[in-house]
C-alpha positions as a printed Julia matrix, in Angstrom:
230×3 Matrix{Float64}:
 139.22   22.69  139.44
 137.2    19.94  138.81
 132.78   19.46  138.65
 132.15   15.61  139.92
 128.97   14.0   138.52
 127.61   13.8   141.91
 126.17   10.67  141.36
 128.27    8.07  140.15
 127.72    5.36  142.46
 124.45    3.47  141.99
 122.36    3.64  144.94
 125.11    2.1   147.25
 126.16   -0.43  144.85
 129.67    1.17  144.54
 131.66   -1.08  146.46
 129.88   -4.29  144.39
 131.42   -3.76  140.77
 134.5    -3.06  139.5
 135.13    0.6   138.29
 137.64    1.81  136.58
 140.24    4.09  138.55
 139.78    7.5   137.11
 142.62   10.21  137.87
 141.77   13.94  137.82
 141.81   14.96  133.95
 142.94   11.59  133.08
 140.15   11.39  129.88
 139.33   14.49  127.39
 137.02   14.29  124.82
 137.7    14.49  121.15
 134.08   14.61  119.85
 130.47   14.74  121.47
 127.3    14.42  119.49
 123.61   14.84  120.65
 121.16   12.42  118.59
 117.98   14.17  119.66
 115.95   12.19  117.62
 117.25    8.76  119.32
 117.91   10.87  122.48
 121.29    9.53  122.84
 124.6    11.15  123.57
 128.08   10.22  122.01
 131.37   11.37  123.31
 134.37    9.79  122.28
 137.8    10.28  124.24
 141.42   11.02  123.23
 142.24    7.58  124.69
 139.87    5.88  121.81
 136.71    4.79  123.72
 133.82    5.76  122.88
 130.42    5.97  124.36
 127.0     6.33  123.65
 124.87    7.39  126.55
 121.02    7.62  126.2
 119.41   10.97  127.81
 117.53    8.86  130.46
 120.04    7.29  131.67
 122.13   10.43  131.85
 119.41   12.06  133.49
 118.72    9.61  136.14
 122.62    9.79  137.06
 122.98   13.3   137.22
 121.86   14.28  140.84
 121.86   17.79  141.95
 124.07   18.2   144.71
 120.95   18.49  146.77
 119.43   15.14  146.84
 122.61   13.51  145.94
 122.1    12.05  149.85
 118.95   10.5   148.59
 118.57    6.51  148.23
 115.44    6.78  145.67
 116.18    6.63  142.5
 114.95    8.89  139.72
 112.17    7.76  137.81
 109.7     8.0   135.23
 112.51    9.95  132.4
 112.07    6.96  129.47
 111.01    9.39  127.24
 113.59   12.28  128.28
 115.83   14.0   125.9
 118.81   16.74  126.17
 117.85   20.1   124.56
 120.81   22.18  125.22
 124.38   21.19  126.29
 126.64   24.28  127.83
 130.59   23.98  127.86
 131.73   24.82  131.53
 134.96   25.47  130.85
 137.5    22.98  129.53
 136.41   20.45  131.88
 132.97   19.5   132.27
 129.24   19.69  130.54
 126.11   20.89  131.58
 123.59   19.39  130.09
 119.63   20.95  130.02
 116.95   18.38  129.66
 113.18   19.22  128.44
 111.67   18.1   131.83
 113.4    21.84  132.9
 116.29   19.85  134.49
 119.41   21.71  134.6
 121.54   21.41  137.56
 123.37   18.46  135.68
 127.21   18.96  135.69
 129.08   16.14  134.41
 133.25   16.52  134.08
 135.1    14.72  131.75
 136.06   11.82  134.0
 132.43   11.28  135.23
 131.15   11.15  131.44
 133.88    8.5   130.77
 133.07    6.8   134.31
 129.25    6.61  133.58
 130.08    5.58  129.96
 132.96    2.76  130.95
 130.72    1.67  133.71
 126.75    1.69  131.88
 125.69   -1.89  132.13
 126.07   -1.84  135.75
 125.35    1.02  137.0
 122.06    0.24  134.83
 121.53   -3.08  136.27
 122.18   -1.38  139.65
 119.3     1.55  138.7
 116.72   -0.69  137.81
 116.99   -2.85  140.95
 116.53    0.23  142.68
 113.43    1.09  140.93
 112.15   -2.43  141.69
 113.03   -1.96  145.38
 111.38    1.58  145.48
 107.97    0.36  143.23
 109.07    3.02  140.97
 108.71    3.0   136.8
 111.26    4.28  133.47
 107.52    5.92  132.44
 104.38    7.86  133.48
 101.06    6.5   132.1
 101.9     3.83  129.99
 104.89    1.92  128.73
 105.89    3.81  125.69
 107.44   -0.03  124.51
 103.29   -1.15  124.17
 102.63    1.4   122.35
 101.38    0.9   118.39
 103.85    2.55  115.37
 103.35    2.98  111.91
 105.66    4.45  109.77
 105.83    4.82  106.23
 108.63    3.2   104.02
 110.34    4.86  100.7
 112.2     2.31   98.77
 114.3     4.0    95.9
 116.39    2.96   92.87
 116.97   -0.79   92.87
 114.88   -1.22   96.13
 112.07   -0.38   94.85
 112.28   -3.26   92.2
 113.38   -5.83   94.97
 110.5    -4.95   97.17
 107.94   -4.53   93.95
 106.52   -1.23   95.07
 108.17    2.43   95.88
 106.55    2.29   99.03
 105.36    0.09  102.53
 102.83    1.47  105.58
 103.58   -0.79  108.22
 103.11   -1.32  111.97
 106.19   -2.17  113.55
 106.77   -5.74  115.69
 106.92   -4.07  119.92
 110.52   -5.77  119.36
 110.79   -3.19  116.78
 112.21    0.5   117.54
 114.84    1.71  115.68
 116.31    1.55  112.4
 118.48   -1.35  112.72
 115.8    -3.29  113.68
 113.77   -2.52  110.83
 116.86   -3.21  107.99
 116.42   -6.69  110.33
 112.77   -7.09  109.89
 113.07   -6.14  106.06
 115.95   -8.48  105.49
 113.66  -11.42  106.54
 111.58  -11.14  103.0
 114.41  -13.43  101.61
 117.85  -13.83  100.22
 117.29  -10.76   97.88
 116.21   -8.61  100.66
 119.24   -9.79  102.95
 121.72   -8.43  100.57
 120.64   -5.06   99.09
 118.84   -4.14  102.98
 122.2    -5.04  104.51
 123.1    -2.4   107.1
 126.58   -1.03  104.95
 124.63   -1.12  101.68
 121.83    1.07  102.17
 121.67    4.98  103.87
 118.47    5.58  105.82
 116.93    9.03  106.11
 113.66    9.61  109.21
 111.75   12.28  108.45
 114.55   13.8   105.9
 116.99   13.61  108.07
 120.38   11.05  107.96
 119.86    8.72  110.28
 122.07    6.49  111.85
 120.89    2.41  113.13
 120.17    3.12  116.58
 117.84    5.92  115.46
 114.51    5.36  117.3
 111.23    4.94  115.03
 108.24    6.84  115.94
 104.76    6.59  115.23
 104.02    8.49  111.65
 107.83    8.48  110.88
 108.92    9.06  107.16
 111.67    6.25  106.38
 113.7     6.34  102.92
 115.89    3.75  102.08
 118.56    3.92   99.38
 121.12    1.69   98.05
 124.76    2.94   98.73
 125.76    1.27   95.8
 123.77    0.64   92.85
 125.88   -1.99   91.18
 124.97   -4.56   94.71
């Protein structure tokens, strides 16, 4: 038996990309990960792809059965995340989401099919949003919003930058940890070596972080060199 993602194709826009032909338990996965903090999914497959899938746009392409007939789109889930994920089986997920969301079941294929086929079927979502006069957010864009976060700098960083520590607002263009090792990197040639994104390990809030972990407003960033001899 096999759980289809009910909704797979985009708002009618099936039939105007190319997908990739999926047979029945043609992809298993070898490894899934939930990044609450960045509110992004990872699942890699036995065939070697892997894909990262943010919780809203999981969310917004996991139709209950029950309005899978409907042309509007899902919106205002920008700020959605994944609290629970439930095995069903050996062949699909069920994934609960903390706007009480829960009749999400995705089988292996459809993760791999949503994954393999993300910058459409995003393209495809936000022309539909357009089309509807519908909004990724409630109130305001969460992108306009101001975020300062407190910087650690330890060991040899802490001489490069002169200080042990930075409060800083973060550039809108700004939002994650790779884009603040690029920010920091343009203090000069010094900076661009030891804040290089394989010579450093970043921590949020005490927690290992990986570069596409999202920065919020009063977030705790360390820094520290991998390698002390750089």
């Amino acid at each position: 038996m096999e759980v289809h993602a009910p909704f797979i194709a985009p708002y009618g826009q099936r039939d105007q990309r190319k997908l990739f032909v999926l047979n029945m338990s043609s992809h298993t996965p070898t490894d899934i990960k939930l990044y609450q903090k960045s509110r992004l999914l990872e699942i890699g497959f036995s065939t070697g792809e892997t894909f990262t899938l943010p919780c809203e746009y999981l969310r917004t392409h996991a139709k209950s059965a029950e309005i899978t007939t409907s042309d509007v789109p899902v919106s205002g889930k920008s700020g959605v995340n994944i609290v629970k994920i439930e095995p069903q089986g050996t062949y699909a997920l069920r994934l609960f989401f903390d706007d009480g969301y829960d009749s999400g079941i995705l089988s292996w294929n459809s993760l791999f099919d949503l994954g393999a086929n993300q910058e459409a079927n995003w393209q495809a979502y936000l022309q539909a949003l357009e089309k509807h006069g519908l909004k990724r957010h409630t109130g305001d864009n969460p992108e306009d919003r101001t975020v300062s976060i407190r910087i650690l700098y330890f060991i040899g960083l802490a001489k490069i930058a002169g200080r042990e520590s930075d409060e800083i607002q973060l550039p809108k263009a700004v939002r994650d940890v790779q884009g603040l090792l690029v920010l920091l990197r343009a203090n000069g040639e010094k900076w661009q070596k030891a804040f290089a994104d394989d010579a450093v390990q970043v921590t949020v809030n005490k927690h290992f972080a990986e570069l596409f972990t999202l920065l919020e407003d009063n977030d705790e960033v360390a820094i520290v060199p991998l390698n002390r001899g750089r």
